[in-house]
N, C-alpha and C positions, 0 to 999 in steps of 0.2 A: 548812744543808743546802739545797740544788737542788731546786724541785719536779717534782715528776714528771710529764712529761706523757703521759697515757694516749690512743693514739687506736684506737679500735675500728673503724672502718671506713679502707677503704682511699682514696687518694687518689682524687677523680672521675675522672681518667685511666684507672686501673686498675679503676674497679668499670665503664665504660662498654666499655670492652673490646672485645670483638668485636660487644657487645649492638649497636650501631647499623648496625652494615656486614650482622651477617645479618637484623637488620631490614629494610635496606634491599633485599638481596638475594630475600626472603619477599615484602612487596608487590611488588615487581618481577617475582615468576614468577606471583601469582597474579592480576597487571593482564595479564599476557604469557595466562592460562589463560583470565579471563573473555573479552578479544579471541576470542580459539580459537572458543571456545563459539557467542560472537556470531555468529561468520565460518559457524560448522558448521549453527547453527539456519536464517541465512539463504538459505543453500545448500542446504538442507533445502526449504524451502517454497519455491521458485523450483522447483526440481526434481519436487517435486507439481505445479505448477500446470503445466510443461511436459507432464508425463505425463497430466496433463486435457484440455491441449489436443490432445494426441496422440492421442487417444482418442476426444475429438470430432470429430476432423477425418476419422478412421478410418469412424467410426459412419455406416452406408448411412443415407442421409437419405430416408424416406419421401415419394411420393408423396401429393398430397390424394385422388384416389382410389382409393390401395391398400389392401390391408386391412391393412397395416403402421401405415398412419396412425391407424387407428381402436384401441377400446379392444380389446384380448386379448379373446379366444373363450372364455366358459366354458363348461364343456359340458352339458349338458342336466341330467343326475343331476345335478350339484352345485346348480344354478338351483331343483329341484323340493326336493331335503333342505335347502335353506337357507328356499325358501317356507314349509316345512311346519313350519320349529323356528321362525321366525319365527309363524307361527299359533300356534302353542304360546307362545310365550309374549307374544302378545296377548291371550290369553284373558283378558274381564273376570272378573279372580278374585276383587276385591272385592265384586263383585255375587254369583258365585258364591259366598262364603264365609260373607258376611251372609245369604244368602238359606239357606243350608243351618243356621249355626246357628240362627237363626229358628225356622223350622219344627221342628228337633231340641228344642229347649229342654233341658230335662233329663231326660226319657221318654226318647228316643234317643241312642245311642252311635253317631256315625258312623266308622266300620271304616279304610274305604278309600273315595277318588277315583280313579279314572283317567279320563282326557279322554281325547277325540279329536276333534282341532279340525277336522279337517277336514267332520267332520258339526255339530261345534256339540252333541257329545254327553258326556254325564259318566253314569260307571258309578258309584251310590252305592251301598256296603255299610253295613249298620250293623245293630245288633243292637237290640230290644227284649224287652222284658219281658211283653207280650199281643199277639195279634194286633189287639187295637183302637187299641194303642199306634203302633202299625207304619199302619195305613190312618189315622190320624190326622193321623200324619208325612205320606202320600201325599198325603191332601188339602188341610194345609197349605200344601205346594209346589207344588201347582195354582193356588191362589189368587196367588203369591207373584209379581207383574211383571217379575219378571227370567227368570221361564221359560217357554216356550211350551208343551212339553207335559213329563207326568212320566208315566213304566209302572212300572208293579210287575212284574218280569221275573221274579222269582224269591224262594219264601220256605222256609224249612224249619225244623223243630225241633232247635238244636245236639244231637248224641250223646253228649255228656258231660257227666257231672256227676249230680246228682241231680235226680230225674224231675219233682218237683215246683219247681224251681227252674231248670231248663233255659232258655236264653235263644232267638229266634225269632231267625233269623239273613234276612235279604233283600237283596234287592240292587234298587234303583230305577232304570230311565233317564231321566236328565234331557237335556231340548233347552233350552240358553238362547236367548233371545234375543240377537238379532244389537246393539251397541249403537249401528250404523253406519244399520241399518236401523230403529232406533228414533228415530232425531234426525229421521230426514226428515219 
């Protein structure tokens, strides 16, 4: 008997087939695409830069003593509300805040802050438990180097709650000191 010869794959001619021509045809469109691309980017940024120069050459060129030359005009309200948020938030608040907890210790509750830098002044609310507690607090904050002066502006007995446990409610103004005018 003949043996048999079995061949499972096809001859290299027929398994290469069309495989290498649309190979080759694939690189070929996609070296033809990246050129393109190149061509289009560069064309691209040439085309900016002329429109720069177009633009520059356009642009009225100021006089040195025009007021074209100089910096833009702001106008007066904007110059004052940027001064005054700037104050605001110069305010030595470390010294303000050590200096208030300080003198509060744990007899005082302080409420509310509000500044106003332009005076150098702070509205302090806070609540106590006696009115000896409260002029304690006051003349703590007197003594305290970060302020110039302290007022007691205002005290009253809270309206709620029970009679005997009602808190004293005040309000202090504080002047700190300047820290500008303290270095000199």
């Amino acid at each position: 008997m003949k043996p048999l010869r079995l061949r499972f794959s096809a001859p290299w001619r027929q398994r290469l087939g069309a495989g290498p021509v649309a190979m080759g045809v694939l690189l070929g469109a996609l070296a033809w695409l990246g050129h393109e691309l190149w061509t289009s980017m560069r064309l691209d940024v040439q085309l900016r830069e002329q429109r720069v120069a177009l633009a520059t050459a356009q642009a009225p060129r100021p006089t040195v003593g025009s007021r074209a030359a100089s910096a833009p005009a702001i106008p007066a309200i904007q110059v004052v509300a940027a001064n005054a948020a700037i104050r605001r938030l110069n305010l030595p608040w470390r010294e303000v805040f050590d200096g208030l907890e300080a003198a509060a210790g744990e007899q005082v509750s302080v409420v509310s802050i509000e500044p106003e830098a332009d005076k150098r002044l702070l509205q302090v609310g806070g609540e106590v438990a006696t009115p000896d507690r409260m002029l304690d607090f006051v003349s703590r904050l007197k003594r305290l180097d970060a302020f110039e002066q302290v007022v007691l502006r205002h005290h009253e007995v809270a309206s709620s709650g029970p009679s005997d446990a009602r808190p004293l409610k005040f309000i202090v103004a504080v002047t700190w000191r300047d820290p500008q005018e303290a270095a000199r």
